[in-house]
Structures are given as C-alpha cells and as structure tokens.
Phi, psi and omega in degrees: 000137178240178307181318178262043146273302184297319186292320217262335133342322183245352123262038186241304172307329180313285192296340147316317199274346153294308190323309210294278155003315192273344184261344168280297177337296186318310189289317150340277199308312185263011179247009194210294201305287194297343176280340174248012167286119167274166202315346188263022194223012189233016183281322176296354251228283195298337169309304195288302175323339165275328159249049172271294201290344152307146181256020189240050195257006191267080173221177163306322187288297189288335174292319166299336151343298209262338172301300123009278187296296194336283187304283171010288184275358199266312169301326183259003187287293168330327181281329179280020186254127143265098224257105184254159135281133181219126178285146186205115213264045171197051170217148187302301252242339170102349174161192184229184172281154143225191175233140176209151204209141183298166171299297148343282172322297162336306175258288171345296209295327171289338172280324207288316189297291179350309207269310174316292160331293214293275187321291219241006147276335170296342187273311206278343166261344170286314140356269152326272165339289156352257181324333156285333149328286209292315188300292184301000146261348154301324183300324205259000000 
C-alpha cells in the first residue's frame, strides 16, 4: 500500500464520519431545531435541512452554514438560560452559579452540539484534503 492510498482511505473515514453526522443533524434539524422556531426564525433552519438532504454538504459554504445556524441557535438558547446564585455556607467562595435552561433552551442547546459535531467533522476532511493539496504542491 502506498502512502496516497492510506491518505486517500483516511479521507474517506472522514467523510464517513460526516456522513454519519449528517444523518443525525438531518433528524435534529426537522424533529427538534424547526419545530421550536417560530416560522419567521426557521428559513436557516430549513436552508440547512435542504442541503442536508443533498449529497454536496462537504464545502467551505456549508461549514459557514452551519456556523451561522449554530451562533443563531446559541442566541435563542440564551433567552430560556436563567443564571442563579445559591449560597451555600460550605463551599470556600460562600456558594456556587447554577444554570438552569427552560425545556426549549434544552433540546436547542441538544442540537447545537449535534450541528456542531456535524460542522467540524465537515472541517477535519476539508482540512485533511487541504493539506494533501498543499504537500503535492510543495512536492511538484
């Protein structure tokens, strides 16, 4: 085996591993993300559920895409976050923060990793691929 077999074998595990991503996103996006948007908040939503369904989502475009829904959905994650004090006489510091995030905020905050995963396995084979460019054109 030579060495642009194994590189090409190992962007190939990549974009599996996108593949895989893509299909759980895909279940996100329409069972979790668009259902709690109300309609005039669900066209990005719905931009990613479409090339989602597509077979071209491994570019540059769609990582900004994805980026995008992520910071988006991050913002509405915050309005369901509620932030506390709780005194507590045996903690050094006198208590701690909690957090506490509404059910909405909850399941967003459960896409967003999702979506996340999906955008930087789509980053780590674009990435790979780069870099097999640039080494063959350092070579050549």
């Amino acid at each position: 085996m030579n060495d642009h077999s194994s590189h090409q074998d190992y962007l190939v595990d990549l974009i599996a591993d996108a593949v895989g991503y893509a299909r759980i996103a895909q279940e996100v996006v329409s069972g979790v993300v668009i259902p709690l948007l109300s309609p005039q908040r669900r066209g990005i939503a719905e931009d990613i559920q479409r090339k989602l369904n597509g077979d071209h989502f491994i570019n540059e475009g769609f990582v900004r895409d994805l980026t995008s829904v992520v910071d988006f959905l991050e913002r509405e994650i915050k309005t369901g976050t509620d932030r506390h004090w709780v005194v507590d006489e045996h903690n050094v510091q006198g208590g701690h923060h909690i957090t506490q995030l509404d059910d909405r905020a909850f399941a967003l905050s459960t896409a967003v990793a999702h979506l996340a995963d999906l955008r930087n396995a789509i980053a780590d084979a674009l990435d790979f691929a780069k870099a097999g460019r640039m080494v063959e054109d350092l070579i050549a």
